[in-house]
C-alpha positions in Angstrom: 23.2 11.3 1.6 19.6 10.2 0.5 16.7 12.6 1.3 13.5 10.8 2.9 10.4 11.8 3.5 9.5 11.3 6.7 5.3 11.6 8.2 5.6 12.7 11.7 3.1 12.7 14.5 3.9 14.0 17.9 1.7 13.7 21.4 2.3 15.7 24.7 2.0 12.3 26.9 0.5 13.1 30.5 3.7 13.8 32.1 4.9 16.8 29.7 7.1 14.8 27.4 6.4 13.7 23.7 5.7 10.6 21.9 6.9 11.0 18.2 6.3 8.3 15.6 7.9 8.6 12.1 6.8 7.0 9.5 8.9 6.5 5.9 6.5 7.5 3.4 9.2 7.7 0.7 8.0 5.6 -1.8 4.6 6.7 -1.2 6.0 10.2 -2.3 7.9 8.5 -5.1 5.1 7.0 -6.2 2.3 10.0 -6.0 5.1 12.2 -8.0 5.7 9.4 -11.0 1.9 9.2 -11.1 1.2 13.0 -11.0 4.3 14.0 -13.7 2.1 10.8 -16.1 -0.9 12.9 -15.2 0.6 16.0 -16.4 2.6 14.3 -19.5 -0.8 12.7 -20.3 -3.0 16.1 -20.3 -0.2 17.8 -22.3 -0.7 14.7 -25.0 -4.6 15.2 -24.9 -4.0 18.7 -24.9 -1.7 18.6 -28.0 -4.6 16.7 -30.0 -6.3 18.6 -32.6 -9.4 16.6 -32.1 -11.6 16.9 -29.7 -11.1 14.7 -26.7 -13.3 14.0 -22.9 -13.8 11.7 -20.5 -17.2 11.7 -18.4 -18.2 9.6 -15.6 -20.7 7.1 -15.3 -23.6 9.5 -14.8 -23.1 11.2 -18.0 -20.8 14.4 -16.4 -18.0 15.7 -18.3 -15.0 15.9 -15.9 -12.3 15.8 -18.3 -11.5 17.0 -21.7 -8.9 19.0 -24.0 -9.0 22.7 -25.5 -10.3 20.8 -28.9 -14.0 20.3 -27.6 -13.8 23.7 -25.8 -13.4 25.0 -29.2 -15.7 22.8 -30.9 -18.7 23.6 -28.1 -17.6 27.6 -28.0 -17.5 27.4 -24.1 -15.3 27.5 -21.6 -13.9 24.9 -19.0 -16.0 26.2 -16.7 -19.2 25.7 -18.4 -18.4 22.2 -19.9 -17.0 20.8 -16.6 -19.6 19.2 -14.4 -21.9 19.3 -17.0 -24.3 16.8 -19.5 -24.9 16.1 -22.9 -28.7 17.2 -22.6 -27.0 21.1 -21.1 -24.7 21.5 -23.9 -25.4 20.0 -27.2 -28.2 20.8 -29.7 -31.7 19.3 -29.6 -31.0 17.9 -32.7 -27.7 16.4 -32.0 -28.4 15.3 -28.8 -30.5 11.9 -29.5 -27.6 9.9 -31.4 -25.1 11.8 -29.3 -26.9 9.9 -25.8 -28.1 6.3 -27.8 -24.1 6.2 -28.8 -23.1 6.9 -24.6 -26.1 4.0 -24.3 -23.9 1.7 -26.2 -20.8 1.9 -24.9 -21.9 1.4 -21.4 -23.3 -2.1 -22.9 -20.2 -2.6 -25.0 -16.7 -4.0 -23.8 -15.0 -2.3 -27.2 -15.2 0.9 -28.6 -18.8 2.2 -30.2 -17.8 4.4 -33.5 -20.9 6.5 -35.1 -21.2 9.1 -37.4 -22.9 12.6 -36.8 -23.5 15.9 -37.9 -22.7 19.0 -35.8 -23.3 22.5 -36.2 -21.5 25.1 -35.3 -22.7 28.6 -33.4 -21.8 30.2 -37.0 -24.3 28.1 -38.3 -21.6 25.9 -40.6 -22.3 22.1 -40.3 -19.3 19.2 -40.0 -19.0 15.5 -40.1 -17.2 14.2 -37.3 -16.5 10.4 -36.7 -17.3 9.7 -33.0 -15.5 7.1 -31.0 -16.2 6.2 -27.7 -14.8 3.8 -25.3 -16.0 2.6 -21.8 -13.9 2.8 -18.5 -13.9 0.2 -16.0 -12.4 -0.1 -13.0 -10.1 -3.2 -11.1 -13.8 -4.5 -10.2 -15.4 -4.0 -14.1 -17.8 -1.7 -12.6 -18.5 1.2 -15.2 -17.1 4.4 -14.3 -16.5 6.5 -17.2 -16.4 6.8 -21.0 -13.7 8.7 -22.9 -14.7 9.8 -26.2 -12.7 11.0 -29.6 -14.6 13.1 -32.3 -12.8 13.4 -35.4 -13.6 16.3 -38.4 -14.6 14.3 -41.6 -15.7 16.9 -43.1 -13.2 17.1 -46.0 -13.1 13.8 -46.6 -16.7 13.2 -46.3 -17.3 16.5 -48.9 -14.7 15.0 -51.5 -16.7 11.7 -51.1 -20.2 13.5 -51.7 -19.1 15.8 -54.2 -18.3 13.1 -56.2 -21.6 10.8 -55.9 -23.6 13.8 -56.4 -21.7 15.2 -59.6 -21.9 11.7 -60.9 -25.0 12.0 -62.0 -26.8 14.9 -64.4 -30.0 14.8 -62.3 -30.3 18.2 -60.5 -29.4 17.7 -57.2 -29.6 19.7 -53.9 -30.0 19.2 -50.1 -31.9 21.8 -47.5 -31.8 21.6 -44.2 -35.1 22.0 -42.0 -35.8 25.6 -43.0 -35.2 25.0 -46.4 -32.4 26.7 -46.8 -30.3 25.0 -49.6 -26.7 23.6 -47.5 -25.4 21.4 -51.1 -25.9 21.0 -54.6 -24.4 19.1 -57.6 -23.5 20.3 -61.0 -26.1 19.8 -62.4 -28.4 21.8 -60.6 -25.9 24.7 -61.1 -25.2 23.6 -64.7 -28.9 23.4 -65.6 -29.1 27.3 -64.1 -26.1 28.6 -66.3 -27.5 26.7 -69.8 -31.3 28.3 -69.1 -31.3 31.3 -67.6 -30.1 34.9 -69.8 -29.4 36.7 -65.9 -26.4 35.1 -64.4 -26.9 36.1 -61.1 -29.8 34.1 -60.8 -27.3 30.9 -60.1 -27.1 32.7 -56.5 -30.5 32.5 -56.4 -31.0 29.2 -56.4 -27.3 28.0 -55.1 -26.2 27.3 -51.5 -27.3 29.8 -49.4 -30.6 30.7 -51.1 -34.1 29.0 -49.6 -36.3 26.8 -51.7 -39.6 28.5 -50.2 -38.1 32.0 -50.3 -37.7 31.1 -54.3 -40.8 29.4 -54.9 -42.8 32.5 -53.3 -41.7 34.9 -55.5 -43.0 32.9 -58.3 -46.2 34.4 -59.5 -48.5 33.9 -62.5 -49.2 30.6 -64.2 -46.7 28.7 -62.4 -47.9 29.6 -59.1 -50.5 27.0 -57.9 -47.7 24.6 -58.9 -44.9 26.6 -57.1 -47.5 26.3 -53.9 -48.2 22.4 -54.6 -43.9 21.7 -54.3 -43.8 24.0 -51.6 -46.4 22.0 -49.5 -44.6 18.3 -50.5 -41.1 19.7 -49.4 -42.7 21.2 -45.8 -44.6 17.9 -45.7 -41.0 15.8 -45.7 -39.0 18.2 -43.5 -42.3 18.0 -40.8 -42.3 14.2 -41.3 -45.7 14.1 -42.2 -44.7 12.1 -45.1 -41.4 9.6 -45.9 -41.7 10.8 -49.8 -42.8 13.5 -52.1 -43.2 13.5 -55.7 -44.5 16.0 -58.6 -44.2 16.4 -62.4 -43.3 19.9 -63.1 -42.8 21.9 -66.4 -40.3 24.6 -67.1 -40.3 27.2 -69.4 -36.5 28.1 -70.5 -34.7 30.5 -73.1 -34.4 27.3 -74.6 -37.9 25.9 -74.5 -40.1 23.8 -72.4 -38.5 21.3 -70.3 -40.4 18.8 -67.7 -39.3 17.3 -64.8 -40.0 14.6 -62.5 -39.6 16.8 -58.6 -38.6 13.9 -55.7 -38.1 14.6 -52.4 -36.9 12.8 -49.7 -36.2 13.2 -45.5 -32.1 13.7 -44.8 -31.5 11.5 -41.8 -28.5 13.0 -40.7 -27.1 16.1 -38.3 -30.8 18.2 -37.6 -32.4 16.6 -40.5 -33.4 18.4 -43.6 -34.1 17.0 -46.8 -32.9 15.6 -51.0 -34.8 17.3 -53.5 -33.7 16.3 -57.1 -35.1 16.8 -60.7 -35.7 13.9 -62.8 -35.6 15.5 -67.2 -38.7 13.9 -68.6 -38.7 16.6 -71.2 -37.7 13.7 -74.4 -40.9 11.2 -72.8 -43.2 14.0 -73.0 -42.2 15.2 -76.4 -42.8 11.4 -77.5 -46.1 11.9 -75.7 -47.2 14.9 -77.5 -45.8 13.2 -81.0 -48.2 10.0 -80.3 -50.4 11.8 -79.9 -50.5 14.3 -83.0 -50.5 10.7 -85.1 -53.7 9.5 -83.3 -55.9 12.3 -84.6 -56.1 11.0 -87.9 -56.8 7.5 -87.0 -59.5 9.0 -85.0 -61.0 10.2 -88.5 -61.5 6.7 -89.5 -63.9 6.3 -92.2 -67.5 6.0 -91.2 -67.4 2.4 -92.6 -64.1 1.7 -91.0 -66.3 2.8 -87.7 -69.2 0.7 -88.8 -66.9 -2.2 -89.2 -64.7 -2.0 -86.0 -68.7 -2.1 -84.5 -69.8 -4.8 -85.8 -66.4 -7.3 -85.8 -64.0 -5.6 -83.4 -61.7 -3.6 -85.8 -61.1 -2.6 -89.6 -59.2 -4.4 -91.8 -57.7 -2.4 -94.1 -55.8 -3.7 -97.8 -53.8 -1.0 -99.5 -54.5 1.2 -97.4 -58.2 0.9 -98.0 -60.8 -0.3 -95.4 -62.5 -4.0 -96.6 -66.0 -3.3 -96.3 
């Protein structure tokens, strides 16, 4: 009562009859249909995971990969499969994206990096990237599967709370300057000195340094135009560091402020601006010297003294002639 499956070939031999040779290719069968239902259990697993998942061969050609990365890239299959990194992913991505495929074709265990991607909507997330080479019964190379999990809430929680840690006015901008992250102090220090609340918008995520700094006219502009030309200067790469002090005239008085800016090295780049308060060392600078004027008045004795022996000696608050 078994069912076999049988591979037939027949031949008209010369003198009209047939030569027919069966061959038993049951287990053959068996075995194509256990691999192809762990084929199609295996794609339904990828499938199933939320993150993004794809295998690509040894030249660098995606020719596997889950619904997850369709979403992620904002393509279709179509358009992914048969495809390279350097076709689909952003200029800025794309350097870490190929050094990390570099690795793993040199490495016998999984490579894991870090990276920033942004989205065609223009919002930025932190994935966690794994990949793995694929070797075949030989150990010649033939593939690597890769895993990219979203860290972005984790890796926001974790950021939120370094940056808030600290009073210093804090805020990262990404090439263009538009600001992508701030503490609260930069937002605190916008609600304690300015009398027009909506001008926390105007500095907050969203809003651009050099659109801000533009519209500053009067006094304050050639030093408006001097941070504007250290923050371009760090996002070009011209220079590693840029730094300024700065005063600022609140509801609440002057205040001055140390301006550092450094290169991001993350995603496309960008850059950390933060505000140093000096304001307390510059009052004790303008104190010092408000006491120094009078000692400047010195007696013309006291002057004739320091002349002649190096400095006045003074008793009682009298200078010894």
């Amino acid at each position: 009562g078994r069912h076999l499956h049988l591979e037939v070939t027949a031949q008209r031999l010369p003198d009209g009859t047939y030569l027919v040779i069966t061959s038993d290719r049951t287990e053959a069968h068996t075995a194509m249909k256990i691999a192809d239902e762990e084929r199609q259990r295996l794609k339904a697993l990828v499938g199933a995971i939320p993150d993004p998942v794809w295998l690509k061969d040894a030249a660098g050609s995606y020719i596997s990969f889950n619904p997850a990365l369709e979403k992620l890239l904002d393509l279709p299959a179509d358009q992914i499969l048969n495809h390279t990194d350097e076709e689909l992913l952003p200029s800025g991505e794309l350097e870490a994206f190929l050094h990390a495929d570099q690795e793993a074709r040199g490495s016998a265990t999984p490579v894991t990096f870090s990276q920033m991607h942004r989205h065609p909507d223009g919002v930025q997330s932190h994935f966690e990237i794994t990949k793995n080479p694929v070797f075949d019964t030989a150990g010649e190379l033939i593939g690597i599967v890769g895993i990219a999990r979203d860290v972005t809430a984790a890796s926001d929680e974790f950021n939120r709370a370094v940056l808030d840690s600290t009073a210093t006015q804090t805020a990262v901008v990404d090439k263009s300057g538009t600001v992508i992250g701030t503490n609260e102090g930069w937002a605190q220090f916008t609600r304690d000195n300015s009398d027009a609340p909506p001008n926390e918008r105007k500095t907050g995520i969203g809003s651009n340094f050099f659109a801000v700094c533009s519209h500053i006219v009067g006094d304050d502009r050639t030093q408006a135009e001097t941070a504007m030309n250290g923050v371009r200067a760090v996002l070009d790469g011209a220079t590693s560091h840029f730094s300024m002090e700065c005063p600022c005239v609140t509801p609440n008085g002057e205040m001055w402020f140390v301006m550092n800016v450094t290169p991001l090295r993350l995603g496309a780049g960008g850059a950390v601006i933060t505000y140093v308060d000096i304001s307390s060392i510059k009052q004790a600078q303008k104190m010092q010297a408000r006491f120094a004027l009078p000692l400047q008045a010195r007696h013309p004795l006291e002057h004739r003294y320091a002349d002649l022996f190096g400095g006045p000696r003074v008793h009682g608050g009298f200078v010894d002639p």
